[in-house]
C-alpha positions, 0 to 999 in steps of 0.5 A: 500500500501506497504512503499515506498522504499526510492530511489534516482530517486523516488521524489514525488514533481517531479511526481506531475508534470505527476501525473494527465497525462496519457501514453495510447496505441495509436493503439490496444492492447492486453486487457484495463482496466478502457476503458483506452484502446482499446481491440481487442476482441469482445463481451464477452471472456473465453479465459484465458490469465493468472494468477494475485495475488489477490488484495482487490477489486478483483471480487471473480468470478475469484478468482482460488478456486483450486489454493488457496486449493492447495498452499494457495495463492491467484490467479485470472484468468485473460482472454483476454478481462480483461488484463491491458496494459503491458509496458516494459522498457528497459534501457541501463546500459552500460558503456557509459550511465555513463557520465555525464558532470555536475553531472548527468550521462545519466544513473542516468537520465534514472533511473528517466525517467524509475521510473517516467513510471513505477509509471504512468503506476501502477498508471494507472493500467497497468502492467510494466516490466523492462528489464536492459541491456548492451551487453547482459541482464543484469536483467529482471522483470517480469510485475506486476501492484502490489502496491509492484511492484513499490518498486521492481522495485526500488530497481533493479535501485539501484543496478545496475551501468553502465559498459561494452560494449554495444550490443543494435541490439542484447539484442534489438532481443533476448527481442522481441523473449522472449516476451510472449504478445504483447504491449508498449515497451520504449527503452531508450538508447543513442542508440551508435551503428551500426544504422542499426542493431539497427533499425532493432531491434527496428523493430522486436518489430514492426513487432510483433506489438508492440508498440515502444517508444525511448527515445534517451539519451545525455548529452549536452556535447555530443552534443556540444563538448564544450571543448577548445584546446587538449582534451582527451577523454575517451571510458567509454566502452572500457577505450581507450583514445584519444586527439583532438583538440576539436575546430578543429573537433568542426564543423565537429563533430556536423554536424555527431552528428546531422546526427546521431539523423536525422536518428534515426529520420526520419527511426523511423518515417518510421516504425512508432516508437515514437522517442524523443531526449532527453538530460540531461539538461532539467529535466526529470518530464518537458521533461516528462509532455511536451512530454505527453501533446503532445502525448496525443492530438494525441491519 
């Protein structure tokens, strides 16, 4: 395996905690590997499904003779039954994830959260894309389960930095309409938009079945609005301002911030999407294992 690629939201002593959990699909999916998950064929198939490089280990059977011959790289064919689980993250990188009350913005969170994923699911054997977006897609990587894919994907964290306005609804819709297979998508996102184009989004993924994981990103701060007397406030998306009287709109301010998470809530429920609330002040490798555990009793 290649080095690893030195990263600010790669820490090893982190993911020891998630080391020995698993992400698995909880309904079926196109391919397994290693019985972690289910296939929707049948019996033996020859149906092919795509090309993958080689790896040591491989089954020579598979190995593409012609392919090798003709460009003198090293292909396998890989076919319906044979395929991995593919998991593709979609993460936020407009410019309200860039806030961060005590140091660590969302965004930086979402990092972590989406390096932690991807080296469970190559871990797993499972191939892993990523997909970084604002009001439009920004960068996509293909999935790949290679031992260099990690480092790849790590580096595209790095040289990303939130900024400009968000278009959730309408990257949501044009990610799902280019996807090729279907499988497990995780969204992770503050999801600061209109909800119902949102929704409807998220749902275009379901209604291509896949699977549908959120993770709904907050700093504390948003949710609290913890600030005494005039207060301005920043627009990260657009640069406007506002003052308030932050302990005037205080009460009124969490009874809309709590309606707002009720209802991602209860219409994720509804179509049958994963939703977790998470905000910044609970470290990522804790919120992870925690929520692991608990979805892997009800695989």
């Amino acid at each position: 395996m290649s080095a690893m690629f030195q990263s600010r939201y790669y820490d090893p002593r982190k993911l020891a905690r998630i080391r020995n959990l698993q992400l698995l699909a909880r309904t079926v999916v196109e391919g397994y590997i290693s019985g972690l998950h289910r296939s929707p064929y049948k019996g033996f198939s020859s149906e092919f499904a795509e090309y993958r490089q080689y790896m040591p280990g491989d089954d020579l059977k598979h190995f593409d003779w012609r392919v090798f011959a003709r460009t003198d790289r090293r292909y396998v064919r890989q076919y319906e039954e044979e395929t991995n689980l593919t998991c593709t993250l979609l993460l936020d990188c407009s410019g309200s994830m860039a806030f961060g009350s005590d140091g660590l913005s969302k965004f930086d969170y979402g990092c972590c959260l989406a390096a932690a994923l991807a080296y469970l699911m190559i871990s797993q054997r499972d191939q892993v894309g990523l997909v970084l977006f604002d009001e439009q897609v920004r960068r996509r990587v293909p999935p790949s389960n290679s031992p260099a894919h990690l480092n790849n994907l790590l580096r595209q964290l790095e040289d990303v930095r939130p900024e400009g306005e968000t278009g959730i609804a309408a990257c949501l819709h044009s990610i799902a309409e280019s996807a090729r297979r279907r499988g497990l998508v995780v969204v992770i996102s503050d999801l600061i938009d209109e909800q119902d184009e949102v929704m409807n989004a998220l749902n275009h993924f379901r209604h291509d079945r896949n699977e549908v994981i959120v993770f709904d990103l907050f700093d504390p701060a948003e949710r609290d609005l913890p600030y005494e007397g005039l207060t301005e406030l920043l627009d990260l998306e657009t640069g406007q301002k506002m003052q308030v009287r932050a302990d005037v709109i205080r009460e009124d301010y969490r009874r809309r911030f709590e309606q707002f998470v009720q209802r991602y809530r209860g219409e994720c429920a509804a179509s049958r999407i994963d939703y977790q609330f998470v905000t910044t002040e609970t470290p990522y490798e804790l919120m992870l294992a925690a929520y692991l555990d608990r979805r892997g009793r009800y695989i």
